[in-house]
C-alpha positions as CSV (number, residue, x, y, z in Angstrom):
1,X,160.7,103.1,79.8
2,X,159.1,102.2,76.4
3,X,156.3,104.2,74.9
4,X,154.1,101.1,75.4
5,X,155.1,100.8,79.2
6,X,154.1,104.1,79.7
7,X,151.3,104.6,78.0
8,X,150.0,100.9,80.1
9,X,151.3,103.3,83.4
10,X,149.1,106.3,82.1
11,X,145.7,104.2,81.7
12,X,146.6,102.5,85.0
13,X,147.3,105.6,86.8
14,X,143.5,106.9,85.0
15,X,141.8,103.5,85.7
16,X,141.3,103.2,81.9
17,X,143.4,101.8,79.3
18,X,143.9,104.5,76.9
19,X,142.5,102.8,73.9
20,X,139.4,102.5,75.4
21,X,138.2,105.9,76.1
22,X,137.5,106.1,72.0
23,X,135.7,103.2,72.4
24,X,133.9,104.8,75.5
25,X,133.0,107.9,73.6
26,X,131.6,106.1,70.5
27,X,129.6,103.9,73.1
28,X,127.8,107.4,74.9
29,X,127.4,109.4,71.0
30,X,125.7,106.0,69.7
31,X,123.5,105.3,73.0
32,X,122.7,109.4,72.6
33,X,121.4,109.1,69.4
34,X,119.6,105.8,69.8
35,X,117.7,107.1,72.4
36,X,117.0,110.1,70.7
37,X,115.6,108.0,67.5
38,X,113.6,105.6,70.3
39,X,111.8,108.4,71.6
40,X,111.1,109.5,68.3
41,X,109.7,106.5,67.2
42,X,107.9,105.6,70.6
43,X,106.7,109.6,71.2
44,X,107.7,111.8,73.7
45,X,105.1,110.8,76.3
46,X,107.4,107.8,77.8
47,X,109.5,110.3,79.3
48,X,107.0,112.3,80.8
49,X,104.5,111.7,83.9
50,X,106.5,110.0,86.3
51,X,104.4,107.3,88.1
52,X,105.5,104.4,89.6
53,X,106.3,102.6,85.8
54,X,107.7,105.3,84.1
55,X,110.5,105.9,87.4
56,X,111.5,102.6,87.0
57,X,111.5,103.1,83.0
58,X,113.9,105.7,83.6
59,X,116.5,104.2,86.0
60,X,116.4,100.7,83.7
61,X,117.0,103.6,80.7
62,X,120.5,104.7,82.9
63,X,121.3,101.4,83.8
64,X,121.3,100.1,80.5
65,X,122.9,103.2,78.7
66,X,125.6,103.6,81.1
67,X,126.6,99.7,81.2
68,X,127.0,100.2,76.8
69,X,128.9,103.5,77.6
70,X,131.2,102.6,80.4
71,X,131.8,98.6,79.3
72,X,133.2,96.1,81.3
73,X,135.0,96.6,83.1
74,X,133.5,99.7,84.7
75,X,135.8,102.3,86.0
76,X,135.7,106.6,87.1
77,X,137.7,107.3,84.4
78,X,135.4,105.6,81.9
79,X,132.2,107.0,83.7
80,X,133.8,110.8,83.4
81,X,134.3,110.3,79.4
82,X,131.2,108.8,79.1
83,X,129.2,111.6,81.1
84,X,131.3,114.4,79.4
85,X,130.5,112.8,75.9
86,X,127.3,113.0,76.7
87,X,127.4,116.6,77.9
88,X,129.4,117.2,74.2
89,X,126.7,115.6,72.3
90,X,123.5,117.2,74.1
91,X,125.3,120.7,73.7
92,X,126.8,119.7,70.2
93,X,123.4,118.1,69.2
94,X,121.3,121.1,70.5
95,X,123.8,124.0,68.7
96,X,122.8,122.0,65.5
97,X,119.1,122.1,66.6
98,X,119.6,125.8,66.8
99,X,121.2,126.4,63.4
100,X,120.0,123.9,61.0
101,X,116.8,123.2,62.4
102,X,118.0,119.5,62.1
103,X,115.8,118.4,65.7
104,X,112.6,118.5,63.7
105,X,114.2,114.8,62.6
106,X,114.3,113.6,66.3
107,X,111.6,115.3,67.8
108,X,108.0,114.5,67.9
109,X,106.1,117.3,66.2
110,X,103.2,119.4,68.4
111,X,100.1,117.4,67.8
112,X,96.5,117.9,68.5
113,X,94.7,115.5,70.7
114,X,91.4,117.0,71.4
115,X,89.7,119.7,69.5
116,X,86.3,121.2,71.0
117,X,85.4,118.7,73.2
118,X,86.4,115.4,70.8
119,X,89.2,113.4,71.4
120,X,91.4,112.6,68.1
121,X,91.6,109.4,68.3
122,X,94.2,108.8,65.2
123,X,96.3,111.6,67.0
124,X,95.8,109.9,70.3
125,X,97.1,106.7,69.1
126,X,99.7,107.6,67.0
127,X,101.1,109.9,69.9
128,X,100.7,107.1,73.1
129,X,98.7,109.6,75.2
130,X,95.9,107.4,76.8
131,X,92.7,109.1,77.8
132,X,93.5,109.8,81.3
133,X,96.3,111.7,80.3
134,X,94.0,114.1,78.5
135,X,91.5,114.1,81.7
136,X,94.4,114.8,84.0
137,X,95.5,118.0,81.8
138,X,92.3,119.2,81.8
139,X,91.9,118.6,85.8
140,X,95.7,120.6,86.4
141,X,94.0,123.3,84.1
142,X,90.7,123.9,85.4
143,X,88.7,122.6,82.9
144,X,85.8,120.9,84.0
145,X,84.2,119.6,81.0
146,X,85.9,118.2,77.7
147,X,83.6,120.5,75.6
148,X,85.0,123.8,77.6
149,X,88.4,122.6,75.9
150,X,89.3,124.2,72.9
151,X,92.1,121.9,72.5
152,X,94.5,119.7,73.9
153,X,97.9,119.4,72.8
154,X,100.9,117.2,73.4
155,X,103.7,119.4,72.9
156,X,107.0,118.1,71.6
157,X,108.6,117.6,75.1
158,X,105.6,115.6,76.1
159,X,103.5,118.2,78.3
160,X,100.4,118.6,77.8
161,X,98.7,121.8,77.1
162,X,94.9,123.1,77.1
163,X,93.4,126.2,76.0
164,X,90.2,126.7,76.9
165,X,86.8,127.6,74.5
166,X,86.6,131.2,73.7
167,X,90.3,132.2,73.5
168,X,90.9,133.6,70.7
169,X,94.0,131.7,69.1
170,X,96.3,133.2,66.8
171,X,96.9,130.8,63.9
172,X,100.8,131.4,64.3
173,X,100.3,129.9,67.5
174,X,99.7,126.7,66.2
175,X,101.7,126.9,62.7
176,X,103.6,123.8,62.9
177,X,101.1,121.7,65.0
178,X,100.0,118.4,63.6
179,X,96.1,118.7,63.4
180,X,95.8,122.6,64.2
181,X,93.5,122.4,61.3
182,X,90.5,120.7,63.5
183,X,91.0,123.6,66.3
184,X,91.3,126.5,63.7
185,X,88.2,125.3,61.7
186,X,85.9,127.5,63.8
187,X,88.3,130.1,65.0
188,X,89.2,131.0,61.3
């Protein structure tokens, strides 16, 4: 048996030819990254919230990432490298994070998006968070009234948090917040 045969016999036996499993793992590192650049450009909030919209956002998201990853046509073997590429980059991707600090590139920075009662609009629109976004955060934290808000802030993961008037906020609290100046103005 030639190198050739059995090398065909190998990616049979694995349900994947064996010069396809580079081609797999390119496929999941590039879909990886483009999402990570598409949530970056698009903001953090289409991942979070979960209604009816956003589910089917996210399963058309895994349908169409693992159809680039796995190819055509699809097989276990091509779905394990794919998912374990993944895994590699995520973990890979987040060690850099860590070290270099290199996910302020990819990530949404914290940003402002009411201050003492007002809505930011610029913030608001550059971020995608719509007004009942802000009222529902306020609801899940008890606060009745926009003005007993001190702020509202869309984190980088796309939460929302609020901290009500008269806590006192430490300004290294909100260091690298986008806008912390409009919450600090009065606190300072």
């Amino acid at each position: 048996m030639g190198a050739g045969e059995f090398l065909s016999r190998a990616g049979d036996a694995m349900g994947i030819e064996l010069w396809r499993i580079p081609i797999v793992m390119a496929s999941a590192v590039g879909i990886y990254f483009a999402f990570l650049l598409l949530t970056r450009l698009f903001g953090a909030r289409i991942l979070t919230g979960l209604n009816g919209f956003d589910i089917v956002m996210v399963i058309m998201f895994g349908a169409v990432a693992g159809r680039v990853i796995i190819g055509h046509p699809p097989s276990l073997a091509a779905g394990v490298v794919g998912l374990a590429t993944l895994m590699g980059t995520a973990a890979l991707f987040g060690l850099v994070r860590r070290r270099f600090r290199a996910g302020r590139v990819f990530e949404s920075p914290a940003t402002v998006v009411l201050a003492h009662g007002d809505v930011l609009e610029e913030n608001v629109g550059r971020t995608h968070v719509t007004h009942e976004d802000i009222v529902v955060a306020l609801r899940r934290a008890g606060v009745g009234r926009f003005e007993d808000a001190q702020c509202v802030i869309l984190e980088s993961n796309g939460t929302l948090s609020v901290i009500r008037e008269g806590v006192r906020i430490d300004p290294e609290i909100l260091w690298d917040v986008r806008g912390a100046e409009k919450v600090l103005r009065e606190d300072g």
